[in-house]
N, C-alpha and C positions, 0 to 999 in steps of 0.2 A: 504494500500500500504506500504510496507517493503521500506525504502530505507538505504542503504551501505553507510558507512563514506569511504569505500576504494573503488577502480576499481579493477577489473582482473591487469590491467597492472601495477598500486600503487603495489597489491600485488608480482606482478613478478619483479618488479625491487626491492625490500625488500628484495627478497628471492637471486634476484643473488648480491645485496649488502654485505648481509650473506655470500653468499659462495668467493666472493672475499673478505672481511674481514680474513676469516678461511685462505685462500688461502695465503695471504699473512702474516699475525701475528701465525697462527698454525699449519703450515707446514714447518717444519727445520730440517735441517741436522745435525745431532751430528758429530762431530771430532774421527775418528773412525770407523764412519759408513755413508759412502759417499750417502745412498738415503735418500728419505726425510720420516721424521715422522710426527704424528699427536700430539703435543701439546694440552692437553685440556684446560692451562690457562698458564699465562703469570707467575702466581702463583707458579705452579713446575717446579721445575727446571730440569724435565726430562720427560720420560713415565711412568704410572705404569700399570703393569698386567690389572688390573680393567677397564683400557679406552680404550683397544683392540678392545672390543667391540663398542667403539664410534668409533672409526675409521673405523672399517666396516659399521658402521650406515651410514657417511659420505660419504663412498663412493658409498652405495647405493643411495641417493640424488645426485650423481657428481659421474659417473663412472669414468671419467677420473683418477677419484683419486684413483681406485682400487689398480695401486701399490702401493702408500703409506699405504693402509691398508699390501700391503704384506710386505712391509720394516717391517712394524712395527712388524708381527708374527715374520721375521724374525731377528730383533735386541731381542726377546725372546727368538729364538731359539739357536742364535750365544751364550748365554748367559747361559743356559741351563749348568747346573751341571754335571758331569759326573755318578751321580748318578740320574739323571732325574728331580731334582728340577729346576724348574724354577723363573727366579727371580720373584721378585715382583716391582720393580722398578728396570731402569736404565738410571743414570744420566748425564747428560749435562757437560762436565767438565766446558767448558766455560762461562756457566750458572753462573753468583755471588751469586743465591742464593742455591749452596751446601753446604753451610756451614750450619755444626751441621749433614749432615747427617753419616758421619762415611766413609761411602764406595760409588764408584762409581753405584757398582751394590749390591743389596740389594735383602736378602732370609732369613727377619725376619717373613715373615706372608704369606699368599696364595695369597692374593689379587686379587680373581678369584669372580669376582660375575656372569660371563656366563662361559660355558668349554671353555676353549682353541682352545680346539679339536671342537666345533663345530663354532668356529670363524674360525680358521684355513679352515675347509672346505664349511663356507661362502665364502672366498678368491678363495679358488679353484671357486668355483661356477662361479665367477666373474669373474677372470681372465683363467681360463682353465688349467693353467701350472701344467700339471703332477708333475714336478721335485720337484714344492714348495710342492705338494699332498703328494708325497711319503717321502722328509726331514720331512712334520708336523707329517705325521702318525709314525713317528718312537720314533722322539721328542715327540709327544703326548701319545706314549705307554710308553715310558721311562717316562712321568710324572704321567702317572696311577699307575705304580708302585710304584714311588715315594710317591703317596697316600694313595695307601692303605699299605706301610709297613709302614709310619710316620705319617699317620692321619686319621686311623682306629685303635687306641689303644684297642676299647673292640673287636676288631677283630667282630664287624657285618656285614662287607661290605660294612656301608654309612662311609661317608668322616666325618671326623667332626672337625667344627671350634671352636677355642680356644677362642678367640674375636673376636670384631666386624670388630675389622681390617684384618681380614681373606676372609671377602665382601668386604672390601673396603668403608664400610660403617661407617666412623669413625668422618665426622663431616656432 
């Protein structure tokens, strides 16, 4: 006979413990940008590119939370270069721990470890809104380019990272 240290309902109220935790510590509004984002630690003091992905993760456990995955494409997309770069971080002003990063918004690395574009049309997925479908697709084609004319230097067609912080995989 197997017997369980937990119950179904031990585990259910863990798990919506969890999501009110998230709910309330890693969901915030930046100064500038009136909807809410996803925070992934108390740690940074903004978003970066890389945890896009976690917030769509998030809001497939908690749909409710689907806008905040869209805020969040869209504080990238507001943020988006004129020549297609996208940032790789952007920060908190009110945040005290900016200090040492130099800039608000940051486009020293990729910091893409999923596409954009296919987080972007997770969101679609989710929420339905043509409008955010057709800004990502444009944002998202302007960042392809951005790709392959600054990071396909042997001109193969794969993208290639410089360092590890270009995944986002840095500690």
């Amino acid at each position: 006979m197997v017997m369980y240290l937990f119950s179904l309902s031990h585990i259910q109220a863990r798990y919506d413990m969890a999501l009110s935790r998230i709910r309330t510590l890693h969901v915030k509004t930046f100064e500038g940008h009136p909807t809410p984002v996803f925070l992934i630690s108390n740690a940074y003091p903004g978003v970066w590119l890389e945890h896009a992905y976690d917030t769509l993760c998030y809001a497939q456990f908690d749909p409710a939370m689907a806008p905040v995955a869209q805020s969040q494409a869209e504080l990238f997309l507001n943020n988006q270069r004129p020549d297609g770069q996208l940032p790789c971080y952007v920060l908190d002003r009110a945040n005290p721990n900016i200090k040492g990063y130099g800039a608000l918004v940051g486009y020293g690395q990729l910091q893409e470890c999923v596409s954009f574009a296919r987080i972007c049309m997770g969101i679609y997925d989710m929420t339905g809104d043509k409008a955010f479908l057709e800004r990502a697709y444009g944002g998202c084609a302007r960042w392809d380019d951005w790709l392959a004319e600054h990071r396909s230097t042997m001109k193969t067609g794969l993208i290639e990272l410089f360092c590890e912080f270009d995944t986002g995989h840095d500690n």
